[in-house]
C-alpha positions, 0 to 999 in steps of 0.5 A: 632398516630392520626392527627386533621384536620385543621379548615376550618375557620383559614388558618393562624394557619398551617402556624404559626405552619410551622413557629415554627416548621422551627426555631427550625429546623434552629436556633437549629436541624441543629447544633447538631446530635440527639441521640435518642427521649429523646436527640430530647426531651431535645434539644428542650425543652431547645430552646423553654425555651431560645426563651420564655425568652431570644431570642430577637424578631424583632416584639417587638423591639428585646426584649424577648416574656416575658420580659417588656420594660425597663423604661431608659438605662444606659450604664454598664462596660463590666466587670459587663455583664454575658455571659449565654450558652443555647441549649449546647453552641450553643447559648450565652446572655449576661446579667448583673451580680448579685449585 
């Protein structure tokens, strides 16, 4: 396996790379035992699919990465909200059930 240098000129992208690189770590590695690179393959590609579309995000106002903000808010009955599994179980969203 070959490794590339870091640029000279953007000391912030190993950080960013640490950054990512230690929540998929804690908020997903750490809750499972890992079987082999295909298990390590899968545990991950199913984080970072739930992180881009569904965990909400403290820098945009705890909304997901993909998602637009909402125009208004409307309050729902808890019969009407969907609990949604991802990453095996270990994490839950809730969201509202198709009409």
């Amino acid at each position: 396996m070959r490794t590339n240098a870091l640029p000279k000129a953007s000391p912030n992208l190993n950080g960013r790379c640490e950054r990512a690189i230690q929540t998929i770590k804690y908020e997903c590695l750490r809750k499972f035992i890992v079987f082999g690179k295909r298990h390590l393959d899968y545990l991950v590609g199913e984080f970072v699919a739930y992180y881009n579309t569904a965990r909400s995000h403290m820098q945009r106002d705890n909304l997901p990465p993909i998602a637009e903000p909402p125009d208004e808010l409307e309050r729902i009955q808890l019969d009407q909200i969907e609990v949604k599994s991802y990453v095996g179980g270990l994490v839950k969203s809730f969201e509202r059930k198709a009409a």
